[in-house]
N, C-alpha and C positions, 0 to 999 in steps of 0.2 A: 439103530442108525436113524437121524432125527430124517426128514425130508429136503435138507438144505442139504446133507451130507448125500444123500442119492442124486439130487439135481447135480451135485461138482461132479460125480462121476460118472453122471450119464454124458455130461457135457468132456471129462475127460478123453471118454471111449468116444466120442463123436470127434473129437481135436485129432485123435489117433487117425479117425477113418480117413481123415481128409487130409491129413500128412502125407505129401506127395513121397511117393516108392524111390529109394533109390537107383539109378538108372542100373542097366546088366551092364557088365563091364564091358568092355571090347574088346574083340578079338585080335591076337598079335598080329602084326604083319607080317605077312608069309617071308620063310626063307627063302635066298635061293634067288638066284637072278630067272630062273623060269617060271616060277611062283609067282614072283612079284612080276614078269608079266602079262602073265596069264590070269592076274588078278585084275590088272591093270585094264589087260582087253575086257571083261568082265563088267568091273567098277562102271568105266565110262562110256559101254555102247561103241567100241571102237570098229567092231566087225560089223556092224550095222549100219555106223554110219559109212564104212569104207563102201557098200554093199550100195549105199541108196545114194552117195555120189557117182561111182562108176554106173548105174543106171541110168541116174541125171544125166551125163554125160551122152550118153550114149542115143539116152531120148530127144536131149537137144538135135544131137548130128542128125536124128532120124525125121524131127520133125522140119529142119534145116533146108534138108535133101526134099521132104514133100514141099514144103513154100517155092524154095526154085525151081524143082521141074516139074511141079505138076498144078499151083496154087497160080504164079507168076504168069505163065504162058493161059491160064483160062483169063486173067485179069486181063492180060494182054489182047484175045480174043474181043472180050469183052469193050472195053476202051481203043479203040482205033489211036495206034501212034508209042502204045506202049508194050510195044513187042517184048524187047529186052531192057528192062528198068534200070538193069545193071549197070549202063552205057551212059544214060543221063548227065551229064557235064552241061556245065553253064560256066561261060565266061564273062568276066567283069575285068575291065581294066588289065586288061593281059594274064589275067589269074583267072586259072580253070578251077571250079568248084565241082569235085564231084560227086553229087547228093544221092544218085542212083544206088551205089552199097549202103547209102542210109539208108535209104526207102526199105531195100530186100530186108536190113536187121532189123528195123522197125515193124514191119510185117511177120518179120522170126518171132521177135519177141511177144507179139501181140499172141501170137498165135501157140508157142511155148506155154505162153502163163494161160492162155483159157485151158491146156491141155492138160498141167501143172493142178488147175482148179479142179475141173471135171475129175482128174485122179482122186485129188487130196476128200472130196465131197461125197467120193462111189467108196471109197477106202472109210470116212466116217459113218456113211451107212450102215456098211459090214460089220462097223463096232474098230475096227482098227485103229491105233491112235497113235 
């Protein structure tokens, strides 16, 4: 075997190694209407996300509940005149505006997302993702 005939087939055997695998086949989709959704909750995190909505929820109402009776009333302390924010109405031109349930959401929400953060940041620490 001359030297040009060993180079073709070293380079053959090289062409081979780098010839991407055919992929593994894939698996049927399950029978059965309990299967498929029991695969379904599975596939897509459905129990998990049901799990970290109903929390969400629940953390809002909770942190909701701290801002109005316990957050609101020190602020109130605090600032002479803003006992109850809640009440806050302004009138223009015969039309009541009233900005005081802004203010309590605005303060919800402020105070939601640092809590939201604070979680999402102790939960990275841990390694959780």
């Amino acid at each position: 075997m001359s030297r040009d005939d060993r180079m073709l087939e070293e380079l053959k055997r090289i062409r081979e190694l780098l010839e991407p695998k055919p992929a593994p086949p894939t698996p049927p989709p399950p029978k059965g209407t309990w299967k498929e959704f029991m695969d379904f909750l599975s596939k897509y995190k459905v129990m998990g996300l049901a799990v970290a909505f109903i929390i969400g929820l629940y953390l809002g109402n909770l942190v909701q509940a701290l801002v109005k009776d316990l957050i609101l009333p020190v602020i109130g302390l605090a600032i002479p005149g803003l006992s109850d924010l809640a009440s806050y109405k302004y009138t223009v031109l015969k039309q009541t505006f009233g900005f005081g349930d802004f203010l309590v959401a605005l303060v919800t929400f402020i105070i939601v997302a640092l809590v939201i953060f604070l979680i999402v940041k102790i939960t990275k620490r841990w390694g959780v993702e």
